[in-house]
C-alpha positions as CSV (number, residue, x, y, z in Angstrom):
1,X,-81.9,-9.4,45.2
2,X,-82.1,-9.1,41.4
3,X,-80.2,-5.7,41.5
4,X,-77.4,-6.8,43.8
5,X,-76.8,-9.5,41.2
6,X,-76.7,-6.9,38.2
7,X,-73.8,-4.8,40.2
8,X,-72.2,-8.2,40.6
9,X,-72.6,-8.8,37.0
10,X,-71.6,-5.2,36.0
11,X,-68.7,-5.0,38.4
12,X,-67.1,-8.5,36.8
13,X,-67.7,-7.2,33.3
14,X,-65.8,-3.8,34.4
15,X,-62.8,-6.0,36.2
16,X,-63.0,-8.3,32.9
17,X,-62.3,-5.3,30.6
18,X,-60.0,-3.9,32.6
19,X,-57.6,-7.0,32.6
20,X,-58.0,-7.6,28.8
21,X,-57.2,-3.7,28.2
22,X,-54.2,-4.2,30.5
23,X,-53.2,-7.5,28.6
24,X,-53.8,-6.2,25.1
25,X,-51.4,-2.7,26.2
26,X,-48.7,-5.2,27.6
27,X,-48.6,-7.2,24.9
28,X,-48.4,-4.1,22.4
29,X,-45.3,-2.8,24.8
30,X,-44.1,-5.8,24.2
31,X,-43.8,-6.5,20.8
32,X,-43.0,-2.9,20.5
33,X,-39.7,-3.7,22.9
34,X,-39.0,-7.0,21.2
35,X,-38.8,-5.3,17.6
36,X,-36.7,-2.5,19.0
37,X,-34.6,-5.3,20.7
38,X,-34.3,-7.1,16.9
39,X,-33.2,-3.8,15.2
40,X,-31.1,-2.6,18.1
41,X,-29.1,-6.9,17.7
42,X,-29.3,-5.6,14.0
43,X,-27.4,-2.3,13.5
44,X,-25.1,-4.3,16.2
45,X,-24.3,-7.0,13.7
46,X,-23.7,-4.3,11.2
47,X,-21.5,-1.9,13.4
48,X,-19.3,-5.1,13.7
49,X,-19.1,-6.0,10.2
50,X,-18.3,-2.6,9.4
51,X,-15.6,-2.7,12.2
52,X,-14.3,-5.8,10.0
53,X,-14.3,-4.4,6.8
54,X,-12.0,-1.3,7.8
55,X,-9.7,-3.7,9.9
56,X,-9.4,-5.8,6.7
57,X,-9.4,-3.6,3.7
58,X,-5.8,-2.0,4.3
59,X,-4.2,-5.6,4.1
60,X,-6.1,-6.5,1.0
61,X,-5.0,-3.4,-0.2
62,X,-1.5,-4.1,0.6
63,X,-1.6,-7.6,-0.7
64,X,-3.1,-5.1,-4.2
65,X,0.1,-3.2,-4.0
66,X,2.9,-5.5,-3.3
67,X,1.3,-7.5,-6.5
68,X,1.2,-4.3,-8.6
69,X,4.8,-3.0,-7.8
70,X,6.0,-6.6,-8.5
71,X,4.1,-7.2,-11.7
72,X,5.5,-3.2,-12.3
73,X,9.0,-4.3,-12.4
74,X,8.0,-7.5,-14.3
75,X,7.1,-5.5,-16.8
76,X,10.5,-3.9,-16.9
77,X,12.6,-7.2,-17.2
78,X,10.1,-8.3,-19.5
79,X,10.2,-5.4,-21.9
80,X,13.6,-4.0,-21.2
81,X,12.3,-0.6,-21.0
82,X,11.2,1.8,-18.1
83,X,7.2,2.1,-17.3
84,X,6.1,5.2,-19.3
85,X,3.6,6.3,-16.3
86,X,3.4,4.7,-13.1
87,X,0.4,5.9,-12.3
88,X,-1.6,4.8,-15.2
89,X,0.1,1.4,-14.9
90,X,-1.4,1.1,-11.3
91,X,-4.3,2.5,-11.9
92,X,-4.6,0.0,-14.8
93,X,-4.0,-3.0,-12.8
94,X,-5.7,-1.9,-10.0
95,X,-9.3,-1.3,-11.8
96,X,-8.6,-3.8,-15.0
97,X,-6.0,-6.2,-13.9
98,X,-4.1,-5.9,-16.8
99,X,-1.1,-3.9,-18.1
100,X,-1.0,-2.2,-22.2
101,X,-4.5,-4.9,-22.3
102,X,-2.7,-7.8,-21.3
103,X,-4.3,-9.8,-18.3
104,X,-2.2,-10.3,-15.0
105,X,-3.5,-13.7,-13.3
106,X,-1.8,-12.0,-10.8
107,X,-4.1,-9.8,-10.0
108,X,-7.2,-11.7,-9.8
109,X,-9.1,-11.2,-6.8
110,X,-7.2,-8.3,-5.6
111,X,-8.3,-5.5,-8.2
112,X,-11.0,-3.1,-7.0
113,X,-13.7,-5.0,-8.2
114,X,-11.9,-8.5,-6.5
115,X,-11.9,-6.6,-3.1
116,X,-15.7,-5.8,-3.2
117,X,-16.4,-9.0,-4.1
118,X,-14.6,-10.4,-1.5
119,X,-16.4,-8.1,1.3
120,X,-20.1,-8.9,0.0
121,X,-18.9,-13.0,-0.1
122,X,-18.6,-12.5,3.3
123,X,-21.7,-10.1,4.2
124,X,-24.0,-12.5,2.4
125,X,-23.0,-15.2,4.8
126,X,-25.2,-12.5,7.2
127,X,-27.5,-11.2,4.9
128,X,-25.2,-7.7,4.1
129,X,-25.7,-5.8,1.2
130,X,-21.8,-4.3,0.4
131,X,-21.3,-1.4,-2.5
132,X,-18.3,0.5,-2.5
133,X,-18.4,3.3,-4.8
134,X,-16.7,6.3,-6.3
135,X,-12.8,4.5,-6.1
136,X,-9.7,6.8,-5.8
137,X,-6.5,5.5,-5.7
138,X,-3.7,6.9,-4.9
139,X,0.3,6.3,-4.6
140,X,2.8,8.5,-3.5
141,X,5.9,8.3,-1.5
142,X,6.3,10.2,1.8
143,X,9.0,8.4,2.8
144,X,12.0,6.9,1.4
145,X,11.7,3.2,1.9
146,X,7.8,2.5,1.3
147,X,4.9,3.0,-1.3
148,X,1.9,4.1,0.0
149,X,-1.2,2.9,-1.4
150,X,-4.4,4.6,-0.5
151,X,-7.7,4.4,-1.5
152,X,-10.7,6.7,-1.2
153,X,-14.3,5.0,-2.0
154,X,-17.7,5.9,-1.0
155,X,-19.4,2.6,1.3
156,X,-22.8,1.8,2.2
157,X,-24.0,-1.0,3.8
158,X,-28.0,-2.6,3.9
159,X,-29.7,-4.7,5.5
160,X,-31.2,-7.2,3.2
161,X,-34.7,-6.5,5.0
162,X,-34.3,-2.3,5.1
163,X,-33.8,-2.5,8.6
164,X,-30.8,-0.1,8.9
165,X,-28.6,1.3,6.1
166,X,-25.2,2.7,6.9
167,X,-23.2,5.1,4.5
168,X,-20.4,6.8,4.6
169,X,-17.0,8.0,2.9
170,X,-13.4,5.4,3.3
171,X,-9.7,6.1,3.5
172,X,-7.7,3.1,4.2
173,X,-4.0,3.3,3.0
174,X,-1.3,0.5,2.9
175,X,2.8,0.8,3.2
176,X,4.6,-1.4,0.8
177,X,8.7,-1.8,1.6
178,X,10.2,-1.4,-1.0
179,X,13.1,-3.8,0.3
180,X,11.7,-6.9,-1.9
181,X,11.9,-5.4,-5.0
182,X,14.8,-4.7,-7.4
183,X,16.3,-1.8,-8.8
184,X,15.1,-1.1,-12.6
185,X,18.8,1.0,-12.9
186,X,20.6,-1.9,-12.9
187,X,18.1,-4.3,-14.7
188,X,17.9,-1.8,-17.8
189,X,21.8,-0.8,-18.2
190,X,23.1,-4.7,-17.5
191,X,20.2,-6.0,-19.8
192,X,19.2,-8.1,-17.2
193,X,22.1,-9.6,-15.7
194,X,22.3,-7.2,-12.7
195,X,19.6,-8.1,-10.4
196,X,19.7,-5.5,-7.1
197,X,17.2,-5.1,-4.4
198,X,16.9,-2.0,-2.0
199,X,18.7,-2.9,1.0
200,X,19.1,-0.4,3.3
201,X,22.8,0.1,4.3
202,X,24.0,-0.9,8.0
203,X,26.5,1.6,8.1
204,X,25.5,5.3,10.1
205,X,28.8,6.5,8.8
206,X,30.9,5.4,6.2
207,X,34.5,7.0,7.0
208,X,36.0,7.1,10.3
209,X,39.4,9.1,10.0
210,X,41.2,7.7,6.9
211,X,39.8,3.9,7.4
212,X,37.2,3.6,4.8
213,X,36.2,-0.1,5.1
214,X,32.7,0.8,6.3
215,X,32.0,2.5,2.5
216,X,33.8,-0.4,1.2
217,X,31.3,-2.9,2.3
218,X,28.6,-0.5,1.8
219,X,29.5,0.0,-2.0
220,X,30.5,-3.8,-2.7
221,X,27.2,-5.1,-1.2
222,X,25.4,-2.6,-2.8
223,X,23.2,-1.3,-0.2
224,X,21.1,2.0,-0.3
225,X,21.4,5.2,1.4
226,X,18.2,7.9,1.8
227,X,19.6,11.0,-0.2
228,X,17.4,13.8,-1.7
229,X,20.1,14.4,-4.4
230,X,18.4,10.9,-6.1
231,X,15.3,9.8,-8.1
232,X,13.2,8.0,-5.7
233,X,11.7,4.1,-6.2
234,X,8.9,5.8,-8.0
235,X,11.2,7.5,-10.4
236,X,13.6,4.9,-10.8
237,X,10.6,3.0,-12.3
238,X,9.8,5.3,-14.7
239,X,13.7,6.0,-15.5
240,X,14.1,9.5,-13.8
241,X,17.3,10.8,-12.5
242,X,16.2,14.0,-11.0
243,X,16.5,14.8,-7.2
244,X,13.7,13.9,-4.8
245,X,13.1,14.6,-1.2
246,X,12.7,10.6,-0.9
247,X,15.4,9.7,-3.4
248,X,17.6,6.4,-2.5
249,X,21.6,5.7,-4.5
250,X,23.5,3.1,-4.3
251,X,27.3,3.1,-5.4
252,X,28.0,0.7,-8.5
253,X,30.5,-2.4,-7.6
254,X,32.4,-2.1,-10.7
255,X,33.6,-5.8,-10.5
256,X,29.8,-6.9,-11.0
257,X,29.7,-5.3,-14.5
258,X,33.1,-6.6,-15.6
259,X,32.3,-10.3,-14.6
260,X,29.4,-9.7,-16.7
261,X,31.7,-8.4,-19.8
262,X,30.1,-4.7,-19.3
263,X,32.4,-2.2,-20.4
264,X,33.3,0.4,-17.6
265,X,33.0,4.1,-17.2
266,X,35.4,6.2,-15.9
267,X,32.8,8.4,-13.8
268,X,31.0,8.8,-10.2
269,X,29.7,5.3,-9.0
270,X,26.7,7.0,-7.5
271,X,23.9,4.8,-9.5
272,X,21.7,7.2,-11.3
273,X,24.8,9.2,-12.2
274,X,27.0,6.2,-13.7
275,X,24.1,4.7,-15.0
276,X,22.8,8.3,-17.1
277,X,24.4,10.3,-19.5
278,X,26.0,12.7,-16.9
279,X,29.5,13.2,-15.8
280,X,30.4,15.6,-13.2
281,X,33.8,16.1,-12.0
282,X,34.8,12.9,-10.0
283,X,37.7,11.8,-7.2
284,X,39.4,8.6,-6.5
285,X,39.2,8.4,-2.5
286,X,42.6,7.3,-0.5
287,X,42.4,3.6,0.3
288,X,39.4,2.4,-2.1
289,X,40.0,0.9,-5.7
290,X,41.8,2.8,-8.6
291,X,38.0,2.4,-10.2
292,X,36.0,3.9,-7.3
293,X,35.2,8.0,-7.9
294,X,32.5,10.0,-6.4
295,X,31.6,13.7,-7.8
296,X,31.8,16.8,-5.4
297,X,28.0,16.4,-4.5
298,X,28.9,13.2,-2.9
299,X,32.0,13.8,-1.3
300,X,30.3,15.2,2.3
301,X,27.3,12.4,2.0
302,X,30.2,10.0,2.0
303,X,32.4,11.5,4.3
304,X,35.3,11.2,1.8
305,X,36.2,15.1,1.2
306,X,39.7,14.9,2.8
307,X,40.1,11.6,0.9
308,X,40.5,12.6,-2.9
309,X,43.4,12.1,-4.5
């Protein structure tokens, strides 16, 4: 009797263990599956804010270079005088917010060091670590009508509690029209009084048989042509005149600068060359003013070669 109860006993001990060893390795798979579960929830919340920053940075950076063309040209009213470099004056504003040492309000909040500010204000709210390192900024022109503003910077991004850690290299570029701003051509050789912004001309062609009412309108609203005879918006900031693949002229309504008691040229009205020290050979074209003259590059971009008188 005494030795069935020991198997008894022995047997519940065994079923006892048994259970606890099977509780003890549930529990450990599941803690094991709950923390994977937390880091998985984690690196999603990451991958998201991540997915935020890059949808994000190129309008910050546009907001960046719409203010640093603007306070570019500011400059130029300002001083009466061209920007020396274009590049060190964005690059200046950009990392400093200033231009020759002189603080831009403008600019505050939107420099390089305004933007990653702005991105960790945010990744704080979830407990984000933001750096962005190893800044490159660049601005070209690859076509005609718009800056483009890029910027290359290393970015990691850390969990406050090490969990995950994501690195990697950023290229986010910005278009800027250039249709807000004015032309520094006109600004510097009126002193001022000539205020012209780039807008684009409506016309496809200018000259239809000897009616020349489309380049007319074109020339006394002063619109803008693509031609890769002319300094482009870039150049025109600096004060260049030489050809560029994404150059832009206009054609100078004469009656603007005598209502402002400018003295007149006798020359090409094609902007960069009126407003410069060089005087090709010129026309007058049938059916527009005595004062109207465009150079033999200009006659075929104008349509006007069977014109000249």
């Amino acid at each position: 009797m005494l030795k069935n109860k020991n198997k008894k006993a022995m047997v519940f001990t065994l079923l006892a263990i048994a259970l606890l060893s099977l509780f003890l390795a549930s529990y450990g798979f599941y803690s094991i599956s709950k923390d994977r579960k937390s880091v998985n929830k984690r690196i999603e919340t990451m991958n998201n804010y991540i997915f935020s920053i890059e949808e994000n940075l190129p309008r910050q950076l546009f907001i960046s270079g719409f203010r640093m063309i603007f306070l570019s040209t500011k400059e130029v009213i300002d001083t009466g005088d061209y920007i020396t470099n274009i590049n060190s004056t964005f690059q200046e504003l950009f990392y400093n917010g200033t231009i020759n040492n002189e603080q831009q309000d403008l600019m505050i909040g939107v420099t390089f060091s305004g933007i990653t500010e702005a991105i960790n204000d945010k990744a704080r709210e979830i407990n984000i670590n933001v750096s962005l390192t190893n800044p490159n900024l660049i601005i070209i022109q690859d076509d005609p009508w718009n800056v483009k503003i890029t910027l290359k910077t290393d970015i990691m991004i850390m969990d406050s509690s090490n969990l995950a850690v994501w690195n990697r290299s950023l290229t986010t570029s910005s278009y800027i029209p250039i249709t807000s701003f004015e032309d520094p051509l006109y600004i510097i050789n009126s002193n001022g009084l000539l205020n012209k912004k780039y807008n684009k001309t409506i016309h496809a062609t200018f000259v239809q048989g000897a009616d020349v009412s489309n380049l007319l309108d074109h020339t006394e609203k002063t619109y803008y042509i693509n031609s890769s005879l002319a300094p482009s918006f870039l150049d025109r900031l600096e004060g260049k005149i030489s050809s560029n693949v994404n150059g832009i002229e206009s054609l100078v309504y004469l009656p603007d600068l005598s209502t402002q008691g400018i003295e007149l040229k006798s020359k090409s009205v094609v902007d960069y060359i009126y407003f410069s020290n060089i005087n090709p050979v010129s026309y007058q074209i049938q059916g527009m003013p005595s004062w109207f003259r465009i150079d033999d590059n200009h006659l075929d971009i104008y349509g006007v070669e069977n014109l000249t008188v």
